[in-house]
N, C-alpha and C positions, 0 to 999 in steps of 0.2 A: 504494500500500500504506500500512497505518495505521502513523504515527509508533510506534515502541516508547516503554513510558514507564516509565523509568529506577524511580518505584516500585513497579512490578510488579515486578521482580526482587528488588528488597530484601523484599516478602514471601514469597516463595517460597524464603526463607533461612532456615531459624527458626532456625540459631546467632545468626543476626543479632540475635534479640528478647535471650537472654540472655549476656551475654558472660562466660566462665570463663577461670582462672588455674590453673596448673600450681603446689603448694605443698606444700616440704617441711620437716616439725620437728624436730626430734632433739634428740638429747646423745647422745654415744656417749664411749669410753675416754679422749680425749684434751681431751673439757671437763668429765666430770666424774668426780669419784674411784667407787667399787664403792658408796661411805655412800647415794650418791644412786641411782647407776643403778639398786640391786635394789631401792629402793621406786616405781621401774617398770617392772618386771619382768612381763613377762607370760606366763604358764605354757603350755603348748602345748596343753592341755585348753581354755583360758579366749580362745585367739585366735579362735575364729571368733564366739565374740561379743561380745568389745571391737571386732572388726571391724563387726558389725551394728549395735554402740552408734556406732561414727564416720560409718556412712552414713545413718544416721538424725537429725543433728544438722542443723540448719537450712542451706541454699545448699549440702551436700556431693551431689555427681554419682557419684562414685566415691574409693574409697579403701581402700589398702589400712597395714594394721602390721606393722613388719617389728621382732623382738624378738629379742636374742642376749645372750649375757652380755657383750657390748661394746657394744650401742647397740640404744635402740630410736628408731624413726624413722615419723612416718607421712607417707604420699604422699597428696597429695589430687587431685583436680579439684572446682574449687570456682567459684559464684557470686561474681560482684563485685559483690556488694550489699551494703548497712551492715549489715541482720540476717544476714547470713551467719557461720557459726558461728568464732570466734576459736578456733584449736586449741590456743593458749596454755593458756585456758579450759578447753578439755577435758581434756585430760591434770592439770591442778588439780584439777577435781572427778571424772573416773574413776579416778583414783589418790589420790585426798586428801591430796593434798601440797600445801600453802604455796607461794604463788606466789610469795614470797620467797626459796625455797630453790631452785626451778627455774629463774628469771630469769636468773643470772650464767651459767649451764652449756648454755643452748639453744641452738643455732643452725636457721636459718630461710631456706631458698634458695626464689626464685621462678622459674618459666618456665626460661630457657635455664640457671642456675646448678642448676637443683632438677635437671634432666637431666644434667648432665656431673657431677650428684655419684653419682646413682641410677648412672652407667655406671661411675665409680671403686668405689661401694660392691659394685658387682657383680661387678667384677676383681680384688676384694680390693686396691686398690692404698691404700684406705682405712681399712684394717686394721688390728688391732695386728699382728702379723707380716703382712710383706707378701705375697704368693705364697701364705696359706697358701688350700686349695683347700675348705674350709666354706661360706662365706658365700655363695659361690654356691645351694649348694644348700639353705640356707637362704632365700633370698631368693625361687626356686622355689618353696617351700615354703609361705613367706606367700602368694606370688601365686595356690597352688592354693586355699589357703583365701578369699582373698577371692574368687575366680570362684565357687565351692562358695557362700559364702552372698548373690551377686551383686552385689559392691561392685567389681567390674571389668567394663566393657563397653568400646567405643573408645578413649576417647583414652587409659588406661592400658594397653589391653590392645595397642595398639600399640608405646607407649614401654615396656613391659615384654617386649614379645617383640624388640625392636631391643638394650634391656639385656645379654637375653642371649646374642646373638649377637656383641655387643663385646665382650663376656667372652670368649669362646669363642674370638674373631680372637686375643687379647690373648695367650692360652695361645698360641694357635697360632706365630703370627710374632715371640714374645721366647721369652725361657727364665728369667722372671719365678719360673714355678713349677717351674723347673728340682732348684734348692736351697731351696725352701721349706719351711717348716716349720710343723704346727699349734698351735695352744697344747696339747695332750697331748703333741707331743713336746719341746716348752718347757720344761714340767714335767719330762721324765722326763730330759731334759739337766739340768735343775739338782739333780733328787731326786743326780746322777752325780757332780757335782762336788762336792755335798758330801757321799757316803757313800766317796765314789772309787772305789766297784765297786759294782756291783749283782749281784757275783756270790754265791748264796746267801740273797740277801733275800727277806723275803716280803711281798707288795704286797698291802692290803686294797682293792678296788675297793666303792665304794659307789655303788650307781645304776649301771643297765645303760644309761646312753645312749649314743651317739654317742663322745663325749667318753672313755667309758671303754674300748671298743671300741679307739681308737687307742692309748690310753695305757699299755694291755696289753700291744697288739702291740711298742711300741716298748720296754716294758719287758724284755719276753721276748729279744727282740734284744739287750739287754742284758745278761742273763745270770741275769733275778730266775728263782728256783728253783721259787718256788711263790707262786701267786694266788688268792687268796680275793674268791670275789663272792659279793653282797649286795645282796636289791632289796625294794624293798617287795612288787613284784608277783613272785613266787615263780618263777616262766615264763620272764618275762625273763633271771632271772639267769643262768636253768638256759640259755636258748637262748646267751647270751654266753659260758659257760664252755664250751658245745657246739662256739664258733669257735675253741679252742683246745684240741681233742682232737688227738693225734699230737705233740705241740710237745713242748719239750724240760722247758717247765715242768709240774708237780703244779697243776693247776685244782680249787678247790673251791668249790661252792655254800653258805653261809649262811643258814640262815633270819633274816630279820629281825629277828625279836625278840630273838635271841642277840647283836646287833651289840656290846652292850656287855659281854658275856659274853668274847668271841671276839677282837674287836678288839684286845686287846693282843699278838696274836701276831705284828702287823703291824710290820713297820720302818717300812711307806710307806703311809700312806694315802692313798688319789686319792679326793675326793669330786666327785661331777657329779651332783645330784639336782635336782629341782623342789621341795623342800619349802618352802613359807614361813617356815618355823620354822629355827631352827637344829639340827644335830643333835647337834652334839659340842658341849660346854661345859668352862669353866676345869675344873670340878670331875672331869669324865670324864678330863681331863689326868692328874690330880694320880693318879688311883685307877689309870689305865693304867701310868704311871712308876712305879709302887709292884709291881704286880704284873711289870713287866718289871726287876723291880733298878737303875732308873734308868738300864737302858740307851735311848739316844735314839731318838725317834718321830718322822715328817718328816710333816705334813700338807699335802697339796697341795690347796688348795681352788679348784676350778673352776668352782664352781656361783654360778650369781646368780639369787635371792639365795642369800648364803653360810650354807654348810653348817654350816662351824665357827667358833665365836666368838674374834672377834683377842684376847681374853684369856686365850686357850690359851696364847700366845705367852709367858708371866707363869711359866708353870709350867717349873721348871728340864729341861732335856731335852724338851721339846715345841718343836716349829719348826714354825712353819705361814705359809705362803705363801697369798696369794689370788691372783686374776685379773691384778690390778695390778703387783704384785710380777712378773708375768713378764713384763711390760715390759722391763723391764731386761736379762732373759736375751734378748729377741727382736730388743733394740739392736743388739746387736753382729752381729748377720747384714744389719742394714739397708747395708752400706756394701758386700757384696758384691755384693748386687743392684738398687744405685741406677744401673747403667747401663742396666739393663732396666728396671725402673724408668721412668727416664727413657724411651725410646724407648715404655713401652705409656701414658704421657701424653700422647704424641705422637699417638698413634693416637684415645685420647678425644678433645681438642681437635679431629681431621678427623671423627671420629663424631658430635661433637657439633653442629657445621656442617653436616653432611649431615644430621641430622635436622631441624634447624632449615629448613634448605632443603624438606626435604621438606612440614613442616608449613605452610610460605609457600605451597607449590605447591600446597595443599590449600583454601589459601584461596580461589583466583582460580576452583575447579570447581564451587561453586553457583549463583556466577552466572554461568562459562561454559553450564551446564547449564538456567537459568533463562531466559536468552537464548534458548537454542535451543528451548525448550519453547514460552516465547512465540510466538514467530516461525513456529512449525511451526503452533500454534493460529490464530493471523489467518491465515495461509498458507491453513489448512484451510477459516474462516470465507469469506475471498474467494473460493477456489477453486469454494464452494456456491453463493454468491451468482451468481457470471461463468456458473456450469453452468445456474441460471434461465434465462439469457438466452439462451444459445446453443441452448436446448433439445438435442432427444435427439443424443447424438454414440454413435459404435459403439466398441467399448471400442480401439480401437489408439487414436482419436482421443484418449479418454477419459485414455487412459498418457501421448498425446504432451503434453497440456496439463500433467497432472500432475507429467512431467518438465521442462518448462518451469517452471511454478511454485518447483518444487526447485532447481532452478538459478538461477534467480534471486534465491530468497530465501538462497542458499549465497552466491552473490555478493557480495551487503546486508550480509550480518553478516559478511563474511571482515576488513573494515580493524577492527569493535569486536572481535572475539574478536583478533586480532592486538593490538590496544593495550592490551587488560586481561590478557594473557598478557606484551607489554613492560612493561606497569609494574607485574606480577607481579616476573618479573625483576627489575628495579629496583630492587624494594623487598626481593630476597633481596640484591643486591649492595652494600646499604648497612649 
């Protein structure tokens, strides 16, 4: 039988021609203040084609952006070529921001780091509150949009469905998300301790997202009296004040344009919007305090970018809080759940190993598969050749040589497929 020759297999591998790197970029809450993050902010209209702009950048394979008012981050698979696109680069010139002002704030994980953070980022143990139960489904979120406009195929679409399945363990087997808590209910703990009751208050909700959705409900549970919502898109607000028919609070809808009209009947303002702009300004302060007899306004700002300008804060009786500021309130729950905590770090570190393993095993099946293709093809070549000779055989004969052949060439390749499977092995154990 013909010698196999060890380059036939290496082309029958086309990972083999180009080789890619698992790479992730960020900044999120804890390298850089709110000044930076919302001038990368990306609105949830505009991600699926910031998305299309990242997969279209030179050596990118796939990739997806993950955006929150804590962090945005992108995952890539990417060429390791020189002209392969620097993602430094890109978030520069898609957000035109100074690569001076982004430099100190990035961080930058490759291959097994860029995985064991995608699996923390996705258990929320990366969080500003830790346990709180969002970011998951936000990270879904991106990952529907990038498949939707096809910047996921394999290697993320595996490391993304593995993501959430470690999340999902992580809930399971700690009680992480036991006493967790979201940043709407952050807020509405602190709106608490400094009014000392929310009984009787009235809470202006501005923007119908997600955000304010919870921030209601936990208010309501509080004891606020009456809620006033407020959307641009008119529908929205109506369907959010709909999830709080029967409750013990008075819900009402706002039209938009009245926000400035209206809004000083508010104690509390929750804002959570998309706008680029600001909405409230020093000067809307000073006119609200006026028409409320100086009695105090509490602004909680949720949104990034931020809603209200921190020169409210200037205006006697205006108090306003951003994203960052709840930091602080979300400190003091860290120390109840650092023993869970600990134990779902536990679980990433053997997740992270097991995938890595898994991806080792992945290696050694194109040329297990390459081998046996070869081998079956001369198998087949000699098999034609030997049936020349032997002239006509009747078909049991025909099966017995065929099985003969198969056996033999099963034999030939049983020590190489056993040795690129040990130092397959091997090389997961090191």
């Amino acid at each position: 039988m013909t010698q196999l020759k060890p380059e036939l297999v290496i082309k029958d591998t086309p990972e083999k021609s180009s080789q890619r790197t698992l790479v992730l970029l960020g900044i999120n809450h804890t390298t850089a203040p709110i000044e930076v993050r919302e001038r990368l902010s990306v609105p949830a209209g505009r991600l699926a084609d910031a998305t299309r702009t990242l997969l279209h950048q030179p050596g990118i394979h796939e990739g997806l952006i993950l955006s929150t008012c804590n962090r945005i981050e992108l995952l890539t698979s990417q060429e390791m070529l020189p002209n392969a696109v620097d993602l430094h680069r890109f978030l520069e010139e898609y957000f035109a921001v100074p690569a001076a002002s982004l430099a100190p704030h990035l961080y930058e994980y490759r291959e097994r780091e860029a995985v064991r953070h995608l699996f923390r980022v996705a258990s929320s143990l990366d969080s500003m509150v830790v346990g709180e139960p969002q970011i998951l489904g936000q990270v879904k979120e991106s990952y529907t949009i990038a498949r939707e406009v096809g910047a996921v195929s394999s290697s993320l679409e595996g490391l993304l469905q593995r993501a959430f399945t470690v999340a999902k363990k992580i809930r399971t087997e700690t009680e992480i998300g036991s006493s967790s808590v979201s940043i709407a209910s952050v807020a509405v703990e602190l709106a608490r301790k400094i009014f000392g009751s929310l009984q009787g208050k009235t809470v202006l909700l501005v923007g119908a997202g997600k955000m304010s959705l919870l921030a209601a409900r936990h208010l309501i549970q509080q004891g606020a009296s009456s809620i006033l919502v407020t959307n641009r898109t008119q529908a929205r607000a109506e369907m959010l004040a709909a999830e709080f028919l029967g409750t013990s609070a008075a819900t009402t809808v706002l039209p938009f344009d009245q926000i400035y009209e209206q809004a000083d009947r508010a104690d509390i303002v929750i804002t959570s919007t998309g706008s680029p702009q600001k909405i409230f300004n020093r000067s809307h302060g000073q006119q609200f305090l006026e028409r409320r007899r100086h009695r105090p306004m509490f602004f909680i700002d949720i949104a990034v970018p931020r809603d209200v300008d921190p020169f409210m804060n200037e205006v006697e009786g205006c108090f306003v809080y951003d994203i960052d500021d709840l930091q602080q309130v979300a400190q003091a729950n860290i120390a109840d759940r650092g023993r869970e905590a600990e134990a779902a770090e536990g679980i990433i570190a053997q997740e992270v190993e097991r995938y890595q393993q898994h991806l080792q095993s992945l290696d050694a099946v194109p040329a297990i598969l390459a081998l046996q293709q070869n081998a079956e093809a001369i198998r087949r070549t000699e098999l034609a050749r030997a049936a020349r000779r032997l002239g006509a055989l009747t078909p049991e004969q025909h099966a017995a040589v065929d099985a003969l052949t198969r056996s033999l060439t099963s034999k030939l390749l049983h020590p190489q497929l056993t040795a690129l499977r040990a130092a397959n092995a091997l090389k997961q154990d090191k």
